[in-house]
Every structure is written in C-alpha cells, then in structure tokens.
N, C-alpha and C positions, 0 to 999 in steps of 0.2 A: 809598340812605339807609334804617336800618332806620328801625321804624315800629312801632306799636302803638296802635292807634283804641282799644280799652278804657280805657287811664290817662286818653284825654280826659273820658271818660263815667264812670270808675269813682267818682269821685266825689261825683256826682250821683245816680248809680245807690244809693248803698252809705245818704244822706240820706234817699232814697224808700222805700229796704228800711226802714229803723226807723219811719219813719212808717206805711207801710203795713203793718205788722205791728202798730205803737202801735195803730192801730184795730182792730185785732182777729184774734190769732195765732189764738184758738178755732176761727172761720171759715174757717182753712186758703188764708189770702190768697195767690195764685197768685206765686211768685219769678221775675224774671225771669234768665236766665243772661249769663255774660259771656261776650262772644266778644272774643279778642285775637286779633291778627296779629302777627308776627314776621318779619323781614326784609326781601326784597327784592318786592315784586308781584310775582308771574309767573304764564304758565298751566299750570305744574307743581307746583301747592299739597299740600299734606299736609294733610289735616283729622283731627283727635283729640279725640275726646268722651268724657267720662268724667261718672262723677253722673248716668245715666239712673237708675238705682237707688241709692236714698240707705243702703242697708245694703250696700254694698261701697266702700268705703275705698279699696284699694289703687289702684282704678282711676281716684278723683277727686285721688288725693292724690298719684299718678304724674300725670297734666294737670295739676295747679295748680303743681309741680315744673318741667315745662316752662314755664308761664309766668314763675316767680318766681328760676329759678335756670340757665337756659338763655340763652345768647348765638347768633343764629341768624346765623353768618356768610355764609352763603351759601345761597339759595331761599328756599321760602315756606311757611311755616309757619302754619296753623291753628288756634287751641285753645278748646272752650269746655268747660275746668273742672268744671261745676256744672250740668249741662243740667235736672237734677230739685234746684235747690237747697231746696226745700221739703222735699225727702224724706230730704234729705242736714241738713235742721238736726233732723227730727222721727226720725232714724237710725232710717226706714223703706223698705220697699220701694217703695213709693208710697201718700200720702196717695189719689190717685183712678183704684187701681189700677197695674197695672204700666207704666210710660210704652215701654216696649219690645214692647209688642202694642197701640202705638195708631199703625202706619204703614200698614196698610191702609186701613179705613173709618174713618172720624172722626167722632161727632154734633159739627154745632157750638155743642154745648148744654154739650159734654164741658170742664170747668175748664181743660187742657189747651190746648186746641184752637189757640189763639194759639201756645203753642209749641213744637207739633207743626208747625207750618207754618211757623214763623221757620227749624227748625234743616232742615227741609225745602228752605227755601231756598236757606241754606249747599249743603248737599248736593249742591244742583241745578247753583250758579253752575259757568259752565263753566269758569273755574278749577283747580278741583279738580278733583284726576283717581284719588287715592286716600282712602279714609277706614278709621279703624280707630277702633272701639269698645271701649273699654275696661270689662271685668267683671270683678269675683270670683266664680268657683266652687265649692260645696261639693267637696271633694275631692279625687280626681287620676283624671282621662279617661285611661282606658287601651283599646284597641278590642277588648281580650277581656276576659273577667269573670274578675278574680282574688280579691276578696273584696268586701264591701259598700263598701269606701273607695277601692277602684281598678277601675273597673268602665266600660263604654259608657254609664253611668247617672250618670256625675257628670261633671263639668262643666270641674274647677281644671287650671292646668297645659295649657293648649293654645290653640291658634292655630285658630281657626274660619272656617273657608270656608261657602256656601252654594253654591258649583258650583265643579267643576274650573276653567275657564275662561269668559268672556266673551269677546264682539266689540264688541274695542275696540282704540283703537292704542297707548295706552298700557297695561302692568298689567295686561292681560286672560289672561296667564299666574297665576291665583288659586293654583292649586296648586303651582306652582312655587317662587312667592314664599315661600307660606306654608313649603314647607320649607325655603327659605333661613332664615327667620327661628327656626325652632324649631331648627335647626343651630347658629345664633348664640346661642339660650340656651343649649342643650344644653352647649356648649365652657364656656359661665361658671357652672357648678349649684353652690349653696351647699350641696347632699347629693344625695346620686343619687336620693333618690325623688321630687325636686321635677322630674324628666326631662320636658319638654316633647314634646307628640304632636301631628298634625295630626289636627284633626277637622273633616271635612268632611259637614255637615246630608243635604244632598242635596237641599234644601229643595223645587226645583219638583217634588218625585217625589214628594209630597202629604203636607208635613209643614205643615198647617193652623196649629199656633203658629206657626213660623218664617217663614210667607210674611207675618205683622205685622211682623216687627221691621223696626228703622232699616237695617242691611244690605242685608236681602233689596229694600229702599222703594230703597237705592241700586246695587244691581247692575240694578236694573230702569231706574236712569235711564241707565245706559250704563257706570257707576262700580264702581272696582276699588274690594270693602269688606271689612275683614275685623274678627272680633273676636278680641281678647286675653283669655283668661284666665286669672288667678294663684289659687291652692288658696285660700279659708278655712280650710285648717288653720293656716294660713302668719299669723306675725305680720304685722301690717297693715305695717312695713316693707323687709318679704321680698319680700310681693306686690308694693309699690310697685318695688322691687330687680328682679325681673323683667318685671314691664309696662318699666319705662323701657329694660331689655335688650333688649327686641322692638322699644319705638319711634325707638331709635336705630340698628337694621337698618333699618328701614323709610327712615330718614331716608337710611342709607349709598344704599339701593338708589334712591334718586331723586336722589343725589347732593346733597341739602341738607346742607351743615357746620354745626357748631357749636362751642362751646366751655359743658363744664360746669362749673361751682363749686365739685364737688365729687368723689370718687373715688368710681366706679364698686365699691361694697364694700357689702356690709352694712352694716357701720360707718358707709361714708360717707351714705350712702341716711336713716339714723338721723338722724344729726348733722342733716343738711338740713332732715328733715320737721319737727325738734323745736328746735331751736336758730336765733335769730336771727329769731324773728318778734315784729313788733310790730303798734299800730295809734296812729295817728294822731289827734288832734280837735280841728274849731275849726281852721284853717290852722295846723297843726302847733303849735299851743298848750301843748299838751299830747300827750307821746308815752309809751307805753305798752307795754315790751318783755311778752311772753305766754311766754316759755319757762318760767318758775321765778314767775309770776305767783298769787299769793294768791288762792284759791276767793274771797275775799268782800272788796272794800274801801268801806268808810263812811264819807260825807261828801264824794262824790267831784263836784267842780263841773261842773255841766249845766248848760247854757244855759235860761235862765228857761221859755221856750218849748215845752223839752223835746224839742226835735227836736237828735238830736246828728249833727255832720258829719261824719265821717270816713273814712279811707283808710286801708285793708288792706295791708299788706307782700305778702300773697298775697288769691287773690281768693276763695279760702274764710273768710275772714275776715271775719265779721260783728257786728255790735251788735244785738239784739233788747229792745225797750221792753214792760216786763211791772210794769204800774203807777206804782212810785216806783222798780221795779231795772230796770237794762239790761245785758243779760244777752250775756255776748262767748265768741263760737262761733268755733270755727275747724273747721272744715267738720261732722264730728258730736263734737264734744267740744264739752263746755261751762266753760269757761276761768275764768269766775270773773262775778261778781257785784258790779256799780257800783252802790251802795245812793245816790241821787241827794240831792245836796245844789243845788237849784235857786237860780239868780244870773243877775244880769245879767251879759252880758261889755262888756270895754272894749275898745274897735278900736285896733289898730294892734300891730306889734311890734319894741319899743325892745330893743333890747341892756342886757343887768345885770352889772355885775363882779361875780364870784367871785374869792377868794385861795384856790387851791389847792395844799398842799405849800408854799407862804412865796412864790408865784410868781400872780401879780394878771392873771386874762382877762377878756375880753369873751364873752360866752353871749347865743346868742337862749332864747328862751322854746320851750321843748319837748327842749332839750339835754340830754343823759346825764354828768353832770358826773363824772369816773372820778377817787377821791381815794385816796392812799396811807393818808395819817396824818391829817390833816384840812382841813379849807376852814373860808373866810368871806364868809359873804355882807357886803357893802359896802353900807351905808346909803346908801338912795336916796330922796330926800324925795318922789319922785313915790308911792311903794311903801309900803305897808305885807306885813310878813314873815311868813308862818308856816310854821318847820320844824316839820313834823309828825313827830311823838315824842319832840323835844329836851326832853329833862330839867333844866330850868332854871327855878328857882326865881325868881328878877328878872324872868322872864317879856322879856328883854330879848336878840333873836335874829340880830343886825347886830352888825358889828364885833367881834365874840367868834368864838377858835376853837374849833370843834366837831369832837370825835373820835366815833367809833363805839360807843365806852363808854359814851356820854352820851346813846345814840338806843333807846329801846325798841324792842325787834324786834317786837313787835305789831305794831307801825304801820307796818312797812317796807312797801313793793308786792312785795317776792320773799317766798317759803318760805324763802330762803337767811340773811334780815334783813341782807340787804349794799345793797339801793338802797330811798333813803328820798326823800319828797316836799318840796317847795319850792315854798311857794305865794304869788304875789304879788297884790295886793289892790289898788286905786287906786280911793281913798274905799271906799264901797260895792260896785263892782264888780271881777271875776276879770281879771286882768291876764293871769296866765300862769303854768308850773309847769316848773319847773328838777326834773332828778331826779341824785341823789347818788349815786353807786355805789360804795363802798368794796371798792376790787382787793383789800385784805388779809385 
C-alpha cells in the first residue's frame, strides 16, 4: 500500500505555521519541516533533502516536485522538501547562520538545534541506506581552472562525494555511483556547458568546513550520502530539470519505480513548477488556484479568529499572517496578498446549483466552476449571493445570466480576469465560495 504520513499531519502542521509566525515573523520563529514517505516500507529507502539553504531553489523545488508530482510504484522513498523552511520563505541563506555546518558540534542554545537532531534522526534510521542533498551552486565545477566561472572554486553542475568509498553492504561504492549519475545527466544536457563532473571533497584529508556538513554527519553513520549540484547561472527551472535527472538515476540504481506527471524536458519541468498549484481553506471552503494569482486580493473572508486552516497542493506552499494581510508563499516567491475581511464561518458543506452553458449542477463549496458563455447561480433561501465584480445595477445576483462582459476584471483572482469569486453568506456568517472560470 503506498502511504504518505505528512498529508496526515500537513494540515495541522500548515494552522501552526500561520499562527506561530502571527506571533511574531520579526523573532525568526523556528519552521518546522515536512517529512513525507512515498511507497512501499522497506530497508532500502532513498532519503532526499532539499531547503537546507533557503537561497537555492532548484534544490527545494526538485524535492517538493517529488512529493507533489511523483507516483512511487515500487520502494521507498524519503523526502523532506523544506529542511530550512524559514530560510526558504526569508530567500536566505540561513536566518541563524548556514544550517549545513551545524552537523558536527551543536550548542543546544543554537535556534536550530531541534532540527538538526530530527533530520538527524531520519539519517540514522536504519532504513535508509542512501541520502542525497540537494544544492545550487555558483557556477560550473570543473577540476582545472578555465576562467573565474569554470573553475575547482565553484560549486554548480556536479555530483559531490566526500570519500571514494565506504564500508558498507549497500552503496558503499561513492565513486562509482556518482559517475553513473553524472553519465545519466551528461546523455540529457539542455547545452554542453551545463556538463556534469564528479567532485569528490576528500573531506577526512582536513577539509575542517566539510567535516560539518549533513553528508559527511551521514557517511560517518555508515550511509551512502551524496550531494547534487545545479549552476546558479541556471534558471531556477533548468536547475530543478537536472537535480530531478540525477534523482531519478539514483532511484533507477536502488531499483525504486515510479511514474512522473510530467515530461522529462525543460518545458515539462516549467509547466510542473508553475502551473496547477493551489491552496485550500477552512475544509476546502474555499480554493485558491496560485498560477495566474493577483499580487493583492481585498476583502478576502478569514475566519473571525484569524487563524486560517489550510492545505498546500505542494508542501512549499504557505500562508503567513502579517497584521490584517496574509501573505501566500510558495517556497521563496511571494504569490499575493489576502487583505483579510474578518467573519464568522458557518459549519457544514451543502451542495448549491449552478446553471452552466443552459445545463443545471450541483457544486460543493470550494469548486472551480469552468463556463463557456455564461452561468447562473440558483436562489437558495438558505444563501444569501455575492458575485464579486458583477455589474448589475438591481443589485439582484440569482436567477440572472451572467456573461464575462458583465464582470469587471479588477476583481477577478487571475491577472488573466477569467476566474471570478462567488460568495455565499447564511445570515451574518461565510457559508462558502464557488470560483468561476471562464474557458473563453
């Protein structure tokens, strides 16, 4: 049976982020990260981390891709996303320093210190038997100096070992592997100077940074670790485009299957990170596509409380509470601005007819309602209506058809001004919100 322990928790988890940030983002409130699982248990796991550093993209937005758009048919899959999600919403290196030179010595005074020791744990369980670090690099590593951008001094473009080998029974061939994998980019290069190299630290030979990092903390527990990295010269797409070409070697070589959602291309790689993400609120109340999403929408209904509940399409996907706005992140981008219109809500969720195209459904409340030519909302004396933008003079918003002509684009939720809101009201309180999409 596959599985996934994070969807249990992501919801709860995602309530506590807005709150615990509501009291005070200033004070650099410590994120906690998500760990999902993916397929089958076994003691042949793959673990993949990404977002130790919040100013490298490629690396977090390749893991959260696995989790959101990957089918794991076969073994056991690993993933936490977001392991620095604080650094990844403040698109820093690290708020309390670099979290990638805190796996030797630890104060436990250190902000961190909690989950330097959780993903520690992961690491440990004897489960896993491989892990790979996911980073972007300034540049392209090449092992002679050709000029300041291809040079032993940059970082992008290669596969990182910290020893040839280990003893161990699984994967303890490091150097091997790693040129399997740089072979398997190498054959897919979107240009030839993006060429992948192996570069191996040498780390116990007294490279004093490198004997911190999460790697060297896992070759020392007996664990095949390696790290990935794609150029910063590289659109944050490109890099994602090659970390997932290395982490789908990695899978081939442990024999874990899957199926992806999308074509292995630039193009497709694009398509994935940027299309088809939403966020949820309030038990799917309210749903809220982010591709084509408006910088700023006002009046937007918040629970009186102010605590808003929601769930991520992906798990970079966040709400942060910054006064009276809440502010919706998808990993370092900042998506737009919910200028809060505080209310009570009403429990429960009743089904509403819409006439769409001359053709009469039934809709829950958080539905994307897709119109050719026009709809009609159907008077429901529990409800009171409001289409936000309809240009209607009678102020009278049921039982009339509404075409696209009729809908100011200011007020749509896209940049596109093709999906518009539907807000239902029962007395005083927020029932729930139908959203309009006009295909044409």
């Amino acid at each position: 049976m596959e599985y996934d322990l994070s969807l249990g928790m992501l919801k709860l988890f995602n309530t506590l982020l807005v709150f615990f940030l509501a009291l005070s983002l200033d004070a650099k409130s410590v994120m906690d990260f998500n760990f999902i699982q993916k397929g089958k248990e076994n003691n042949n796991t793959l673990l993949i981390i990404g977002g130790i550093q919040g100013d490298e993209p490629g690396g977090f937005m390749a893991a959260s891709l696995l989790c959101s758009h990957y089918e794991i048919t076969k073994g056991s899959l690993w993933i936490v996303p977001n392991l620095n999600f604080l650094s990844i919403i403040e698109r820093s290196r690290g708020p309390y320093g670099d979290m990638n030179r805190k796996f030797a010595k630890l104060s436990k005074q250190d902000p961190e210190f909690d989950t330097i020791q959780r993903i520690k744990n992961y690491i440990k369980d004897e489960r896993v038997k491989l892990i790979v670090n996911l980073h972007d690099g300034s540049g392209y590593y090449r092992h002679k100096y050709i000029d300041k951008n291809h040079s032993p001094y940059k970082w992008g473009q290669c596969s990182i070992i910290d020893q040839s080998e280990i003893a161990t029974r699984k994967y303890g061939n490091l150097e091997e592997i790693s040129h399997a994998v740089v072979a398997h980019v190498n054959e897919n290069l979107l240009k030839k100077e993006d060429k992948y190299h192996l570069h191996n630290t040498r780390t116990k030979e007294g490279d004093r940074e490198m004997e911190k990092s999460l790697t060297y903390f896992a070759i020392n527990q007996g664990k095949a670790a390696f790290g990935n990295e794609a150029s910063k010269n590289l659109a944050t797409h490109k890099r994602v485009y090659y970390h997932l070409l290395a982490l789908e070697k990695y899978m081939d070589i442990m024999g874990i299957e899957y199926k992806r959602k999308f074509s292995m291309s630039s193009q497709g790689v694009y398509g994935a990170i940027n299309n088809d993400i939403y966020i949820s609120l309030y038990d799917k109340k309210i749903t809220l596509p982010l591709s084509k999403v408006r910088n700023s929408l006002k009046y937007f209904p918040i629970q009186k409380d102010g605590i808003v509940d929601f769930q991520g399409s992906n798990p970079l996907v966040a709400i942060i509470k910054k006064g009276n706005t809440y502010v919706v992140h998808y990993g370092n981008r900042r998506l737009s601005y919910l200028k809060a219109d505080y209310i009570e809500y009403e429990r429960g969720t009743p089904t509403v007819k819409v006439e769409v195209d001359g053709e009469l459904k039934d809709y829950n409340f958080g539905d994307i309602v897709d119109v050719q030519t026009e709809f009609v909302i159907k008077n429901d004396k529990k409800f009171r209506v409001n289409v936000i933008g309809f240009t209607n003079r009678s102020k009278i918003e049921t039982d009339i058809p509404i075409e696209k002509g009729q809908m100011l684009k200011r007020y749509s939720v896209d940049t596109k001004g093709k999906i518009y809101r539907v807000e239902y009201y029962s007395k005083k309180k927020f029932a729930g919100m139908l959203l309009v999409h006009f295909k044409s």
